[in-house]
N, C-alpha and C positions, 0 to 999 in steps of 0.2 A: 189492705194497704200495700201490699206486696204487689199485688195484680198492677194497681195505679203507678208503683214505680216503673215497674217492667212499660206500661202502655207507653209513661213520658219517654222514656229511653226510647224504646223502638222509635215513639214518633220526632224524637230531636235525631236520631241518627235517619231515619227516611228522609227528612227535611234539610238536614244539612252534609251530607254527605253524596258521593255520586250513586247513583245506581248499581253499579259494579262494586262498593262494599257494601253497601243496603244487603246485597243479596249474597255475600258473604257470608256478613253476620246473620243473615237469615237461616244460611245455612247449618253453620255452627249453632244456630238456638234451635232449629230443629232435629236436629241428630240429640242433641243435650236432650229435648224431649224424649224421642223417642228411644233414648237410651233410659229414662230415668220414669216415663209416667206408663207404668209395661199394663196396666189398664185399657187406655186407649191404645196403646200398641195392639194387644190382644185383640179390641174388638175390629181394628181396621185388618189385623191380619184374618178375620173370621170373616169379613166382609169379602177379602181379596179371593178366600177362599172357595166360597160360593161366584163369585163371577171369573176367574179362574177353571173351575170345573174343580171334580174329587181324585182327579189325579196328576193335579199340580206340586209337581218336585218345591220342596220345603222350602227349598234355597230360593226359588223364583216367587214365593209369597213373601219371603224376609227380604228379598230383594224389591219387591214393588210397595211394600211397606213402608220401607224406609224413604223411600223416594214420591211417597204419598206425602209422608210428612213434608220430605224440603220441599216442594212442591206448595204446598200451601204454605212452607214459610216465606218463599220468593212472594207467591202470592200478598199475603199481608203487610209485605215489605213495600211493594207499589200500593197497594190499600190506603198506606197512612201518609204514603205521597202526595195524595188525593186531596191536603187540605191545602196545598200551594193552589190550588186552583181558586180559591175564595179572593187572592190576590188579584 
């Protein structure tokens, strides 16, 4: 139930807002992520890790980590923009 509130939210603020807070709040819901689901933090940092190389400074994988996540939250932010096009 929870998942379906979060979808409607994101998709009434993609649709009714400009782009430049879309990808605000994108921002802010991804850092939230990535500060609170250390799960997929872990395995995106384990990913980073291997294409990175084994002697990538710790800082520079917690640094592309995090910026993996806002990255794909801008992403899903125009994603769900995507249904003004049905107009």
């Amino acid at each position: 139930m929870i998942e379906y509130l979060v979808y409607k939210l994101i998709t009434f603020i993609s649709l009714t807002f400009p782009l430049r807070f879309t990808y605000w709040v994108a921002l802010r819901v991804a850092d939230l992520h990535y500060l609170f689901d250390r799960g997929a933090r872990e395995r995106v940092k384990k990913n980073l890790r291997r294409i990175l190389g084994p002697g990538a400074p710790e800082a520079r994988v917690i640094y592309e980590a995090r910026w993996t996540f806002r990255h794909f939250g801008k992403y899903l932010g125009e994603f769900f923009r995507f249904a003004k096009f049905d107009e």
